[in-house]
N, C-alpha and C positions, 0 to 999 in steps of 0.2 A: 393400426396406423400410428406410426411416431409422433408425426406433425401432421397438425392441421392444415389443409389446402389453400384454404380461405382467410380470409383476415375477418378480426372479430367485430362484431356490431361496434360503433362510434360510442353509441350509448353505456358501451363498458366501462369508459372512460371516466376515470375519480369515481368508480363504483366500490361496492364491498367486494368483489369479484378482483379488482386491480389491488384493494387492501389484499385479501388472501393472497395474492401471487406475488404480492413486497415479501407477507409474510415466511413464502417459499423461497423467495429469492436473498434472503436474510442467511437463510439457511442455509443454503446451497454456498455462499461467501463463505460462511463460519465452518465448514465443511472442506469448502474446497480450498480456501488457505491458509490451513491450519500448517502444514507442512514446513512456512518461514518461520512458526516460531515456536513449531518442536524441536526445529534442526538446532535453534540456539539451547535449548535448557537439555540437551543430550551435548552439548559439545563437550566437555567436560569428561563424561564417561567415554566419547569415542575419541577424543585424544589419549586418552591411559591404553587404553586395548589396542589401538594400533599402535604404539610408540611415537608419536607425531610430536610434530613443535604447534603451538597454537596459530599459527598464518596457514599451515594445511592443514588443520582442523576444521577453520574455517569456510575452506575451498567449498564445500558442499554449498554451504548457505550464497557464496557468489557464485555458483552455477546455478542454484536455481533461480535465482533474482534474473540476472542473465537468460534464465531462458523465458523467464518469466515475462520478460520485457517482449523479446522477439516472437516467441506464442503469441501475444495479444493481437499482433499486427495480422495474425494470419486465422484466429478463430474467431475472430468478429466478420471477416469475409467469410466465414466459411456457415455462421450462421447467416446470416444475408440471405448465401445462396439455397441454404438448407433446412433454416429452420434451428431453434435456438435448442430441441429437444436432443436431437444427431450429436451436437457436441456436446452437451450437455452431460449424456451418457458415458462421450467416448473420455470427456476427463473423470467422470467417477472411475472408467477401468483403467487411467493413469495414475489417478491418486491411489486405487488400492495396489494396485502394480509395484508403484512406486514404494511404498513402506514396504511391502511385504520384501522386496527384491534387499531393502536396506536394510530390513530385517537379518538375511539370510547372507549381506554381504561378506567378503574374509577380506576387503583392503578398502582404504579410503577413498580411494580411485573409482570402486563399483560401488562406493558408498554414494559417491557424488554421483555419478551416472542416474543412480537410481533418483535422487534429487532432480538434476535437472527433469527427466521423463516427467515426474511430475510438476514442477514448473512448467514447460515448453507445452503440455497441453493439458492437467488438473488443473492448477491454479488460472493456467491463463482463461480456461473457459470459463470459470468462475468471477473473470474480472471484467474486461471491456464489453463483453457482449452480455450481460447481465446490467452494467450500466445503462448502457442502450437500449436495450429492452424494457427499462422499467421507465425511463423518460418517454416513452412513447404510449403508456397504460395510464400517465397523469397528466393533466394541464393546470387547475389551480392550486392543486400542492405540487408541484412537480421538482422544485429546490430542495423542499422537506423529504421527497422520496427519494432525488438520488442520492441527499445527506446519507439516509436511512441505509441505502445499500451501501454506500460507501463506508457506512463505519462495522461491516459487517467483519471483514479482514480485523480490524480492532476489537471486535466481540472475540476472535478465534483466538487471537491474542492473550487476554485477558481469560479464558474460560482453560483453555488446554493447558499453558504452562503448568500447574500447581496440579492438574490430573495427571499427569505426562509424569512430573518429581513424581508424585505418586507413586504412579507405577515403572520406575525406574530403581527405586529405593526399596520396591516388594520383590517386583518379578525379572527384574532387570532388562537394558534398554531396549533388546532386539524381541523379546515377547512384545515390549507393551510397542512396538513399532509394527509387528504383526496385528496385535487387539488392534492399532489405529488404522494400518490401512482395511481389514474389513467393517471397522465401522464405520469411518469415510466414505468409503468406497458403496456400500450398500444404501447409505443414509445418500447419498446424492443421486443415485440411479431410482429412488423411490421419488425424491422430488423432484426428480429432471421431468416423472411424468406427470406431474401439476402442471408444467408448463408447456403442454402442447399446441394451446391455443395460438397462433399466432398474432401479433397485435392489431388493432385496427389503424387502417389505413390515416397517417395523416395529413393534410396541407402543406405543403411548403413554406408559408406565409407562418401555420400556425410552428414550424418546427425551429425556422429561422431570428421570428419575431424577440424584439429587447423586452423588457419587462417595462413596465412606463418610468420606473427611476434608474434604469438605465443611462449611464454617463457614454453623450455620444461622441468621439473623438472626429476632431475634423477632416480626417479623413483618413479610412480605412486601407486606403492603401498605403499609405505612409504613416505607419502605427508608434509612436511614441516619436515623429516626425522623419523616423528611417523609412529605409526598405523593407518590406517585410522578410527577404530571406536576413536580413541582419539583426532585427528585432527579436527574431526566431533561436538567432543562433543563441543570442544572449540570453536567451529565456530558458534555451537547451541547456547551457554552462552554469546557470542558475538555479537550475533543476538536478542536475546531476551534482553539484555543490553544497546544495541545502542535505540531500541526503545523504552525502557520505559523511555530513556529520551527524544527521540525527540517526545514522546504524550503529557510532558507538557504542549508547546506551541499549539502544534496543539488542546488539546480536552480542555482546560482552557484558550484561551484567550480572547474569550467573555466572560465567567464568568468576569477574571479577570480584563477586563476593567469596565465590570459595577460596581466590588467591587470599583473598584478608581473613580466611579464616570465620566468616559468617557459615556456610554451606550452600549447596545449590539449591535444596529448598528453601533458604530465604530468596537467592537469588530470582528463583522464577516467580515468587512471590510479586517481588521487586517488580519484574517483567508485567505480571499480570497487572498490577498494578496501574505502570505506567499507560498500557493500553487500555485497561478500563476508563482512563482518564481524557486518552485519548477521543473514545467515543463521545465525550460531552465536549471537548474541544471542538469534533470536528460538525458536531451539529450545532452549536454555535455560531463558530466562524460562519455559518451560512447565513446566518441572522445579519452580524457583522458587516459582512460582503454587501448585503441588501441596502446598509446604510455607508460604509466609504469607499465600495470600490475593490474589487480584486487586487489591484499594486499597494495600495495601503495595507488593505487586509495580508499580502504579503511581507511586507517590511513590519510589520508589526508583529507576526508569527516568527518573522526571523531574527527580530531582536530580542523578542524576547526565548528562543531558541538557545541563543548565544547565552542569556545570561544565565541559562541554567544549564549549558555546559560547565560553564567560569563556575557556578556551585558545587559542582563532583570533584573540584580539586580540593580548595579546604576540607572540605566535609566527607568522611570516611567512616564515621561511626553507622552503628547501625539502623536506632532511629534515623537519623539525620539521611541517610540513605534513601530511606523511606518517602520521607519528605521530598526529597531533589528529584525524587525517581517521579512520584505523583504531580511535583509542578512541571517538569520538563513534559510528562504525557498533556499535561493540559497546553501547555505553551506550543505544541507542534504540530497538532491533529491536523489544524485546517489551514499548513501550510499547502504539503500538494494540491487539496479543489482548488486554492486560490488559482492555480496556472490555467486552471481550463476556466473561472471567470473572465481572466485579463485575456483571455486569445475570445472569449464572445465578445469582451466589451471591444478591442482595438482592433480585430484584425477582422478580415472582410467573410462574414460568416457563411458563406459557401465554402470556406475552407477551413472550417472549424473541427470538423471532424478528425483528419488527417492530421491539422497541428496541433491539439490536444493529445492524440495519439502520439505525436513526437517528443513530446516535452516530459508527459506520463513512462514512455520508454525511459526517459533521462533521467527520470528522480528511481526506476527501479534498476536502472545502472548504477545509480550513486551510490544505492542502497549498496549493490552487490560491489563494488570500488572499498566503499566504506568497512565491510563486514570483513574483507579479507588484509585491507590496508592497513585495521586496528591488530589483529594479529601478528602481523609480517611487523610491526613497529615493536608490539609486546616481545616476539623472540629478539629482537636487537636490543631492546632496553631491561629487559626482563622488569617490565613497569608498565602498567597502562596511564599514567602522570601524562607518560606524550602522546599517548593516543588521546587524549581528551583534548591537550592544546591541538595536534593535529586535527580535530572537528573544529575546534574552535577558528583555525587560519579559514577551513573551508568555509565557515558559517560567516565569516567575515569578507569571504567574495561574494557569496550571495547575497547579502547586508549591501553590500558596495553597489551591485547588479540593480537590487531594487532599488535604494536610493537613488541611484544614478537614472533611473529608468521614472521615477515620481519627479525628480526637479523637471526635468525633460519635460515633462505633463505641466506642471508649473510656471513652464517657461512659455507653453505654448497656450495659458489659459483656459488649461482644463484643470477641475476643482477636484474630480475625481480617476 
């Protein structure tokens, strides 16, 4: 049997049983999306082989963000209905699918194809319904656990780049794209079957409940003293703006060091790097959050976001590279959780779910906006110079957004 029928004893709950299935489900992330940021430390090699300009090199990486977005919305129903194991499996045999097909591709077109397949249902099973499922195995760490899964994408980050050079620079890129999708592929369909238990049953009370420092807004239906569909949208234009500027660094910095002449293994260096840095960011900010607030904790993540865009212009040496790469990863991790704090703290949490998921779509839109935008700017300028101030205009409407969304809160005598 794939899944379990039944829902598991309450008493499993913050048990060593719920550690072990973090620990699977750690796994299963750094596995399943690994695919966003092999696609960048190969773009390099698969612009020369197919004769591309760098904006459709990129296209890969914005088809799977893209699909990456729109899978979530439809594999976290689909565990609901089915049990978390069913998908679980079926994106291990997207993710191997997916490399090995890229592996074997002859144009950029079925290169991308192969991308999204993986996106649209590898990655995406590895993301929202893995979140969900682990907030439902915890209640007095349960901030600390979905930190812990969420920085998992960040471990895939930080671990594959510099493996990936590797084996690009030995066996070159479409072998070591084969080696990746059967070790992917196989490494998730073995943990998919850790997780057949399905969770135990919870409360309502206990799923909805603030935490006792909880800042309560005076009224949830009119969230930052709007409508909620207009709060919403802002937080959507917000979301998709913060990260079409932090995809500069993340999906062009190996390009960019090869243009200067560093190589792409500094650059994915660089990459690992910054995502290693990420993951202490984004367990952090949860700390953070606990003491001023998701909108704060936002506007603080995106200022200081900005300022270490505004550092990649000056600074082009190689240390100095180094440095801007590791503080922009710390400076940004725990901008995305921030959106899903501010939609529990202001908006009316019976429909937390849904606009979590909307906001979450938006920042892996931005992503995928941002990754093809810096390209499509580099072939016009033959410079990445404007693709950084281009992040940086973005990084300054989301600046604007949260700003503009805290005096609102200020205005209306709330502290947090």
């Amino acid at each position: 049997m794939i899944q379990t029928a039944t829902p598991a004893d309450p008493g499993l709950i913050d048990s060593g049983y719920a550690a072990w299935r973090l620990l699977a489900t750690l796994g299963l992330v750094a596995l399943g999306n690994s695919g966003m940021y092999v696609v960048s430390v190969v773009l390099p090699a698969v612009q020369a082989e197919f004769s591309i300009g760098r904006a459709d090199a990129s296209l890969p990486y914005t088809l799977m963000m893209i699909c990456l977005g729109i899978g979530g919305l439809w594999t976290g129903k689909m565990a609901d209905r089915h049990g978390l194991t069913p998908v679980l499996l079926l994106g291990a045999a997207a993710v191997c699918a997916g490399f090995i097909g890229a592996g074997f591709a002859g144009s950029i077109w079925l290169f991308g194809l192969a991308h999204g397949l993986m996106g649209l249902i590898g990655s995406a099973a590895t993301f929202a319904p893995l979140m969900a499922d682990t907030a439902l195995w915890w209640n007095r760490r349960r901030g600390i656990a979905v930190a812990i899964c969420a920085s998992g994408n960040y471990i895939a980050g930080s671990f594959w780049p510099p493996l990936v050079q590797h084996g690009i620079d030995t066996i070159g890129w479409r072998s070591t794209y084969i080696g990746m999708g059967l070790v992917c592929g196989i490494g998730m369909a073995l943990l998919a079957l850790r997780m057949r238990q399905r969770p135990p049953l919870v409360q309502l009370t206990a799923t909805v409940a603030s935490s006792p420092t909880a800042p309560q807004p005076l009224d949830r239906n009119r969230p930052f003293g709007l409508s909620p569909t207009h709060a919403q949208t802002l937080l959507f234009v917000a979301g998709i703006a913060c990260c079409v500027a932090m995809s500069m660094p993340q999906v062009h910095i190996v390009a960019y060091c090869t243009d200067l002449g560093f190589g792409a293994a500094r650059g994915a260096e660089m990459l690992s790097l910054m995502l290693a840095s990420g993951i202490v960011s984004r367990l952090v900010s949860g700390l953070i959050c606990d003491r001023i607030g998701g909108i704060r904790t936002l506007l603080l993540g995106s200022a200081l976001q900005g300022i270490a865009l505004l550092l990649f212009l000056p600074f082009d040496g190689l240390v100095p590279l180094y440095i801007v790469s590791a503080m922009f990863g710390l400076f940004q991790g725990g901008i995305v959780p921030s959106y899903a704090i501010i939609i529990r703290e202001h908006f009316d949490p019976h429909e937390a779910g849904a606009r979590v998921g909307s906001v979450i779509m938006a920042t892996l839109l931005g992503m995928a906006l941002g990754g093809w935008m810096s390209g499509w700017i580099f072939d016009l300028t033959g410079s990445y110079k404007a693709a950084f101030v281009n992040g940086i205009g973005w990084n300054l409407l989301n600046l604007s957004i949260a700003g503009w969304l805290y005096l609102r809160l200020r205005k209306m005598g709330i502290r947090r």
